[in-house]
N, C-alpha and C positions, 0 to 999 in steps of 0.2 A: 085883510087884503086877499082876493083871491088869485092867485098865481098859477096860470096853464105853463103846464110839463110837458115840452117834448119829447120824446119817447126817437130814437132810430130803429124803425123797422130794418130787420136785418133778413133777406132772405139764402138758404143756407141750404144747399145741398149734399149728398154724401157724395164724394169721388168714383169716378166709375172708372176701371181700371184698365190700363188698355191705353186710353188714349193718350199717354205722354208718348209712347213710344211713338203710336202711328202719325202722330203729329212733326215729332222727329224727322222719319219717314217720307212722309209730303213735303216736307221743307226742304230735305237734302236732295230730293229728287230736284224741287222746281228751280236750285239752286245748279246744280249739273245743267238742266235746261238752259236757264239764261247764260252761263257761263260758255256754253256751247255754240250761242246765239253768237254772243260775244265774241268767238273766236273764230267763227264761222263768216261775220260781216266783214273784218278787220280786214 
């Protein structure tokens, strides 16, 4: 009986360092922003 093997391609990078933080960064900002919005319509 011949049996095909799937296989999961796995594609894998190394971490590049740095961006947790500035991602952080942009979040808490846009988060100040809309919050602002927010209190600014009210």
């Amino acid at each position: 009986m011949n049996e095909e093997v799937e296989e999961k391609m796995v594609l894998a990078h190394a971490p590049v360092p740095g961006y947790g933080k500035v991602f952080t960064i942009v979040l808490a900002i846009a988060a100040i922003y809309l919050a602002l919005i927010l209190l600014i319509t009210l």
